[in-house]
C-alpha positions as CSV (number, residue, x, y, z in Angstrom):
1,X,0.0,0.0,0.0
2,X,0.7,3.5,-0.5
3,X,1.2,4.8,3.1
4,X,0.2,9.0,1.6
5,X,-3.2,6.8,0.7
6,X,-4.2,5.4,3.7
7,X,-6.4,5.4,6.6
8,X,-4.8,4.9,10.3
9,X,-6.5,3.4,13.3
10,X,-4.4,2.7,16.7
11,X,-6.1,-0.7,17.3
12,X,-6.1,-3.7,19.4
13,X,-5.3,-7.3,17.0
14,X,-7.6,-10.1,18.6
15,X,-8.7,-13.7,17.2
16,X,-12.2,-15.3,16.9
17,X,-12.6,-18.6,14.9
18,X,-9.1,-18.2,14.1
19,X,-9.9,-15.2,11.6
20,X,-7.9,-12.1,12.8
21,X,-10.1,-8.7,13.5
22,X,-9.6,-5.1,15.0
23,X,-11.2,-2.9,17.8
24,X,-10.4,1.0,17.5
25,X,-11.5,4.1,18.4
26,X,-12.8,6.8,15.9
27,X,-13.7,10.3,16.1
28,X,-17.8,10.9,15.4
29,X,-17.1,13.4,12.9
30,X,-15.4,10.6,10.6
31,X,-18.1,8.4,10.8
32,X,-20.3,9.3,7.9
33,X,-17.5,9.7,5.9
34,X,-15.4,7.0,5.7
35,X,-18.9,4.4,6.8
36,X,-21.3,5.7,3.7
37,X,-24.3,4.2,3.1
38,X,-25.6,3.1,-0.2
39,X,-27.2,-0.7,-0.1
40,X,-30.3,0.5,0.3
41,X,-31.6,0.2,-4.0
42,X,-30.0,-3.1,-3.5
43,X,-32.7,-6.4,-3.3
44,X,-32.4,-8.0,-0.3
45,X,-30.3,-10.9,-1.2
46,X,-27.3,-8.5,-2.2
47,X,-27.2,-6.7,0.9
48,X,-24.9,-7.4,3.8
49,X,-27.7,-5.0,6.4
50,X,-31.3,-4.8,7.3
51,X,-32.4,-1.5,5.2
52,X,-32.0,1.6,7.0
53,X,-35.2,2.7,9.0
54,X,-35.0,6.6,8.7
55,X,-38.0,6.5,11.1
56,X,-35.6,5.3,13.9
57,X,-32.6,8.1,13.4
58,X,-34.4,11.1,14.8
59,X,-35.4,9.5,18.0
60,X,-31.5,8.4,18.2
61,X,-30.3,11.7,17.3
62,X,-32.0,13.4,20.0
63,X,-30.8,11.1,22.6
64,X,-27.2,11.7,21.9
65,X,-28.0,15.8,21.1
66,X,-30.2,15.5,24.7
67,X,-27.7,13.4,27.0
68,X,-24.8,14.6,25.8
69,X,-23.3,14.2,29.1
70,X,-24.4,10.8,29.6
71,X,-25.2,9.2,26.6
72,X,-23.8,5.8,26.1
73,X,-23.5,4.2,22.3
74,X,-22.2,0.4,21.3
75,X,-19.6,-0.6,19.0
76,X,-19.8,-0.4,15.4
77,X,-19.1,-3.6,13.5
78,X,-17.9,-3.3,9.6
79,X,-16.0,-5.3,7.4
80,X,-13.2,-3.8,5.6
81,X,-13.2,-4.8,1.9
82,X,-9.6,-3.6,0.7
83,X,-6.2,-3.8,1.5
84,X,-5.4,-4.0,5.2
85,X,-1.8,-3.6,7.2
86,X,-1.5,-4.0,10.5
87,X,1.8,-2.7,12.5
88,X,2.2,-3.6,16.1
89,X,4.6,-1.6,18.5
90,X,6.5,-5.2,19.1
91,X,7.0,-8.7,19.1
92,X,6.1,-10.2,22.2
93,X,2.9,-10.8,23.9
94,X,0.4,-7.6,24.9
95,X,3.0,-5.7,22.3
96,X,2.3,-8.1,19.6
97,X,-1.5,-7.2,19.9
98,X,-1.2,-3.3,20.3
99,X,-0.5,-1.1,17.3
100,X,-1.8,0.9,14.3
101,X,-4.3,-0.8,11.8
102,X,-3.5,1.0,8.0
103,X,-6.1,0.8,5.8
104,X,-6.3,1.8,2.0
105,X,-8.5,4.7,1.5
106,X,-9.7,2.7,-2.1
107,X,-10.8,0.3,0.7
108,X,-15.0,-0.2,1.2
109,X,-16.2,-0.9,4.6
110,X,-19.5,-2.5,5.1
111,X,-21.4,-2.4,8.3
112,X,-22.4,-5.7,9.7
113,X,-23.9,-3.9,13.1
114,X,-24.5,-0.2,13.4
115,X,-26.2,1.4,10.8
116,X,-28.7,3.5,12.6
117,X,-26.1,4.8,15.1
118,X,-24.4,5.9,12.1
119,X,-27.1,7.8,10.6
120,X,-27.9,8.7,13.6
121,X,-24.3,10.3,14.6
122,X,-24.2,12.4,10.9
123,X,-27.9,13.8,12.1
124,X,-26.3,14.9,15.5
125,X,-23.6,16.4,14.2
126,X,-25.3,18.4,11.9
127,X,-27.0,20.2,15.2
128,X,-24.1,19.8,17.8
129,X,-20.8,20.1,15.6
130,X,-18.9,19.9,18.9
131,X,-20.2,16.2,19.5
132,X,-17.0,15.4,16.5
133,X,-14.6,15.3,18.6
134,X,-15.9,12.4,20.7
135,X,-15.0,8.8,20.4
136,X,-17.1,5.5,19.2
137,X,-15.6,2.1,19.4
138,X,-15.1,0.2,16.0
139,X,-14.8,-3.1,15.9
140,X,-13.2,-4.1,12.4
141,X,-13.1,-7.9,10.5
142,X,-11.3,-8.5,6.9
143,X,-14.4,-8.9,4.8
144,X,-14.3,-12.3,3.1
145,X,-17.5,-11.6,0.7
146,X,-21.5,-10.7,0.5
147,X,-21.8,-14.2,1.7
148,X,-19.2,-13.5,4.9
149,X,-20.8,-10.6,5.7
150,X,-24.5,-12.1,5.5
151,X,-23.6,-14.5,7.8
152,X,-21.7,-11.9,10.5
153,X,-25.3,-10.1,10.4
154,X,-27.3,-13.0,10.9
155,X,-24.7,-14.5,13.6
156,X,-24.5,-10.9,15.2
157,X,-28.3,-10.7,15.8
158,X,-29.0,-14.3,16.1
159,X,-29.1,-13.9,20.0
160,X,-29.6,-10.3,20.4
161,X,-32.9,-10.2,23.0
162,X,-34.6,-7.0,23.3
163,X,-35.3,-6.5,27.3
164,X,-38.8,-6.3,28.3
165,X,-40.4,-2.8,28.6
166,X,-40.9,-3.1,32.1
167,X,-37.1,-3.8,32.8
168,X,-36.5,-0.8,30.3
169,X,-38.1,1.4,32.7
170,X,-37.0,0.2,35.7
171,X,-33.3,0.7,34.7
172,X,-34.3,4.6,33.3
173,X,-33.3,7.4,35.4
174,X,-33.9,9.7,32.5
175,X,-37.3,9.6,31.9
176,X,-39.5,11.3,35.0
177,X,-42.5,9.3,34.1
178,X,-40.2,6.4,34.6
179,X,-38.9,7.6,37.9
180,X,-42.5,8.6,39.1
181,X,-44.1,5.4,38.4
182,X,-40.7,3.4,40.4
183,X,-41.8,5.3,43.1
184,X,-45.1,4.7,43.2
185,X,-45.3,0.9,42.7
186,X,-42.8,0.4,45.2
187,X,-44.0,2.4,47.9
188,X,-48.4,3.7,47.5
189,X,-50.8,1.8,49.2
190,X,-52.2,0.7,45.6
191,X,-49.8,-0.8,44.1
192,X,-47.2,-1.9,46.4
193,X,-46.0,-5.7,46.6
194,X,-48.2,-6.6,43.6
195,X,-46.1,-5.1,40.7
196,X,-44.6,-6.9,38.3
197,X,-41.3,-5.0,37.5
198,X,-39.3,-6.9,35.7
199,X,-41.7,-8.8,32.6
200,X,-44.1,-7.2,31.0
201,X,-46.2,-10.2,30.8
202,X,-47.6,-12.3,33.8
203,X,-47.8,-16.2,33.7
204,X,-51.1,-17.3,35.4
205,X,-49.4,-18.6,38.7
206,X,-47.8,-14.7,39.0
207,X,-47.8,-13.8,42.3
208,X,-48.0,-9.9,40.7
209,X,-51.2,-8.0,39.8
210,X,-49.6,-5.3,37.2
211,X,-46.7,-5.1,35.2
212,X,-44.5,-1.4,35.7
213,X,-45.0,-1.0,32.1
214,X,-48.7,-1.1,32.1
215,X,-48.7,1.1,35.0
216,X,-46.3,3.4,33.3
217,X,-48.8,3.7,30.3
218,X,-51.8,3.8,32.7
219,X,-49.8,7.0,34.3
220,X,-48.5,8.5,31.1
221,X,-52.2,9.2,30.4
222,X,-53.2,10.6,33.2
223,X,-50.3,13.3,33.3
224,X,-51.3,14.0,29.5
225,X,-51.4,18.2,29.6
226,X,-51.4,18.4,33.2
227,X,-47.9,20.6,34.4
228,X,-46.7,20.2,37.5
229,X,-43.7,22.1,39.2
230,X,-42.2,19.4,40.4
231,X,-41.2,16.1,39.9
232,X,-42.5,15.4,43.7
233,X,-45.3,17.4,43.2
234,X,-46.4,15.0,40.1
235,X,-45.2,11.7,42.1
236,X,-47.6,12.9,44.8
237,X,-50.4,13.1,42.3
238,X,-50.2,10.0,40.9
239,X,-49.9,8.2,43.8
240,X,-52.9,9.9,45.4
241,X,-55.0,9.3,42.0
242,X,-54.0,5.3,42.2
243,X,-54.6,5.0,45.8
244,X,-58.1,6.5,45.2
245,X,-58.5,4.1,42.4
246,X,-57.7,0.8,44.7
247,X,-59.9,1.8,47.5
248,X,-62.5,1.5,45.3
249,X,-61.5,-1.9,43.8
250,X,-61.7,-4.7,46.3
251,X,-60.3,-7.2,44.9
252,X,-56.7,-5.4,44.6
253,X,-57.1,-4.9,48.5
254,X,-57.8,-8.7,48.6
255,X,-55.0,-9.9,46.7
256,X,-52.3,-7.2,48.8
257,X,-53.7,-9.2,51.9
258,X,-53.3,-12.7,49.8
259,X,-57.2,-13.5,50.3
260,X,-57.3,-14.4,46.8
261,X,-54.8,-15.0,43.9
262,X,-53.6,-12.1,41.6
263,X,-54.3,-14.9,39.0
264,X,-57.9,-15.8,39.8
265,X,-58.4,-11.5,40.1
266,X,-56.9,-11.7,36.3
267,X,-58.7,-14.6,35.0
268,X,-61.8,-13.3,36.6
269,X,-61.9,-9.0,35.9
270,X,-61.3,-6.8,33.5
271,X,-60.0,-4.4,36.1
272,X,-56.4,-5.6,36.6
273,X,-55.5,-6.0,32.9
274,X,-53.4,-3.3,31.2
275,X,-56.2,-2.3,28.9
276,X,-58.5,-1.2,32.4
277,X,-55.8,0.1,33.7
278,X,-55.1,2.7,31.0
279,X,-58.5,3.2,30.9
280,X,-58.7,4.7,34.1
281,X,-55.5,6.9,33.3
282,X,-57.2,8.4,30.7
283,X,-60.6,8.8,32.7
284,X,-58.5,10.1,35.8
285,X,-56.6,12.9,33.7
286,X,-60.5,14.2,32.4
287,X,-61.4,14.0,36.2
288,X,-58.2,15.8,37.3
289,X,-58.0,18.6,34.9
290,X,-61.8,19.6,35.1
291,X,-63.1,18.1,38.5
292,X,-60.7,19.4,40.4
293,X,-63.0,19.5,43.3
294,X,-64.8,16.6,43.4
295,X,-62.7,13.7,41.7
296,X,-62.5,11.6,44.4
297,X,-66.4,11.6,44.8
298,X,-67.2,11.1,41.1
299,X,-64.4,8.3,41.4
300,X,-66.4,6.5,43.8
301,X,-68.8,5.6,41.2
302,X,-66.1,2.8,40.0
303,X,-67.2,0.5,42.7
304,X,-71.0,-0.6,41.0
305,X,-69.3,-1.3,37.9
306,X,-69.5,-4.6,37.0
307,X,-66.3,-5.8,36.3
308,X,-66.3,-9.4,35.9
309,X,-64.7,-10.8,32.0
310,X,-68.1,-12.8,32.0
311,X,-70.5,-9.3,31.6
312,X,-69.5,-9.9,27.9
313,X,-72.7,-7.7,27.0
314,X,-70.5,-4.7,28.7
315,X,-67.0,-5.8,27.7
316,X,-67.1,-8.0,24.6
317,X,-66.0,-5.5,21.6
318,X,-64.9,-3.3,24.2
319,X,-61.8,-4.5,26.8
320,X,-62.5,-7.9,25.4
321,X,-62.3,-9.4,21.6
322,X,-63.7,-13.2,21.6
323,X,-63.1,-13.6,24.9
324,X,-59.9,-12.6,25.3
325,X,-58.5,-8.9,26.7
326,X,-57.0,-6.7,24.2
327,X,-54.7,-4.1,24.1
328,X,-55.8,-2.3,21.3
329,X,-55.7,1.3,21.0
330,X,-59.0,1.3,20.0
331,X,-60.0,-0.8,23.0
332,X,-58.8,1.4,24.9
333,X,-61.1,3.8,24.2
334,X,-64.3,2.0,24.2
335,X,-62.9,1.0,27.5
336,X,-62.6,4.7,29.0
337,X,-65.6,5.0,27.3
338,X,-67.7,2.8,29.7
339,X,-66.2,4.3,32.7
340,X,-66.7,8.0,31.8
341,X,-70.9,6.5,30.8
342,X,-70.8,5.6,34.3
343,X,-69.2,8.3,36.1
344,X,-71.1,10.8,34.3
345,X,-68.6,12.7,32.3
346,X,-68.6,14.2,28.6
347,X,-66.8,12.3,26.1
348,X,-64.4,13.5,23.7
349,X,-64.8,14.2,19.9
350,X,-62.5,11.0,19.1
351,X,-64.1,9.4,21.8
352,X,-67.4,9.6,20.8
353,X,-66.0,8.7,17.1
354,X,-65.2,5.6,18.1
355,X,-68.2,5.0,19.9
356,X,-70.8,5.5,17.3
357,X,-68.9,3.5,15.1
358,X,-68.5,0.5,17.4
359,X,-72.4,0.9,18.2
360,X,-73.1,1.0,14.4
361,X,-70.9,-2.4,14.5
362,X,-73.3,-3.9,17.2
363,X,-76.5,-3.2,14.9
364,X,-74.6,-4.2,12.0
365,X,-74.9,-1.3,9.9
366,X,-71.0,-1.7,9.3
């Protein structure tokens, strides 16, 4: 190679199924432009990536623009298609593995892992320029062919498990929501003990009544246009709202005391299921914002519903489709619906959309 035409990494040599490859650091600001990104016209079988998901990069972007102080990114993983020297600063052991990785600049390099970090960098530098001088480790293999780098892909996601959105929360100090509803299921009188907050699903023998990510969508709602000074000052209304809820739900008092199973309560009421549960975020943000008075009274209300899965007249098309509880956005709503019937409050324009549709669904006009 022609050392004036080259690229220069200091690098670490390692080994992995006997085929050499490289970890280095490089600058963010050289990111887009030695990684560029052009597969995308490409069918599927001639690609080496998933196709780039533009959708994904502004969310990305903002989180390293945001948290600049405290964002964290993964490697990058590429193959280097081109000629490759590697110098080390000596002979013998650690010093054999330790040196400066020269690359051809006619050389390609095709991303195996990383793509939407990189798009994601060249959008945050675009806003923060000052965000190029940081570092993101590069892990480098020799590329041995479209049918190498197929398999690296495959290989490299073959085992990658997303973690479970209540986990995902429980580990976020960033989002307040997040911290809000930590505090709250460990510690109100509703939902302490009985909170799920590691899965996101519960197996019929779960000890648990609620997962934290259904409570952290159940509280999202209510909080929806309401400001607050303070992040106490929202904890405290969330935990009073909750705790006004499960006074007037029985069978959540009855499971804290272990009376009956959080499994029968599940199999048996619509109440502890995510979909109710949202519900009544939604119904308690309309009582919050313009009841302020008297919430707790109207609240009350929630006690004579009749809650049980087999009311099917109620909840069939509603919290429930054949039977089974959905999650459905639109369930959701013909859920909060019911409740806001009962407690007496207005409905809103998409509310009432939805509504008169389903009803013209009942009569079978649609």
């Amino acid at each position: 190679m022609d050392p004036t035409f080259e690229y220069i990494f200091p690098a670490i040599r390692g080994i992995q199924a006997k085929r050499e490859y490289f970890v280095s650091m490089c600058p963010l600001r050289l990111i887009p432009k030695i990684f560029i990104w052009d597969e995308a016209d490409l069918p599927p079988e001639l690609r080496a990536q998933r196709i780039l998901n533009k959708a994904r990069i502004p969310e990305i972007s903002r989180y390293l623009v945001d948290g600049q102080d405290r964002y964290v990114f993964s490697a990058i993983t590429a193959s280097i298609d081109g000629e490759v020297r590697f110098e080390a600063i000596g002979e013998q052991d650690t010093a054999s593995r330790v040196g400066s990785l020269h690359i051809s600049m006619n050389a390609r390099f095709i991303i195996n892992d990383g793509q939407h970090r990189r798009a994601a960098i060249e959008a945050a530098l675009q806003q923060e320029p000052s965000l190029g001088d940081e570092t993101i480790a590069v892990v480098f293999f020799l590329d041995k062919g479209l049918v190498r780098c197929q398999q690296m892909f495959a290989d490299l996601n073959r085992y990658a498990v997303r973690p479970s959105r209540s986990l995902g929360l429980l580990y976020d100090s960033r989002d307040e929501t997040a911290r809000v509803v930590k505090l709250i299921a460990l510690k109100s009188h509703a939902f302490k003990n009985i909170v799920e907050m590691e899965k996101s699903t519960l197996s019929a023998r779960s000890r648990k009544l609620f997962t934290l990510s259904a409570i952290y969508t159940a509280t999202s709602s209510l909080f929806q246009g309401i400001e607050t000074e303070t992040e106490e000052e929202r904890a405290s209304l969330a935990e009073e709202f909750w705790n006004e809820v499960s006074q007037n739900i029985p069978e959540w008092r009855l499971v804290k005391e272990r009376e009956i199973t959080a499994g029968e309560v599940r199999q048996d009421f619509i109440h502890s299921h995510g979909v109710a549960l949202h519900a009544m975020g939604r119904v308690g943000n309309e009582l919050v914002r313009h009841h302020s008075k008297d919430w707790k009274v109207i609240l009350k209300k929630i006690k004579t519903i009749d809650w049980t899965r087999t009311n099917s007249e109620l909840w069939e098309g509603r919290a429930m489709v054949l039977g089974r509880v959905s999650k459905a956005n639109q369930s959701v709503v013909l859920t909060t619906n019911v409740l806001k019937k009962h407690l007496g409050l207005k409905l809103t324009g998409e509310e009432q959309s939805i509504e008169e549709a389903f009803l013209r669904g009942e009569h079978g006009q649609i």
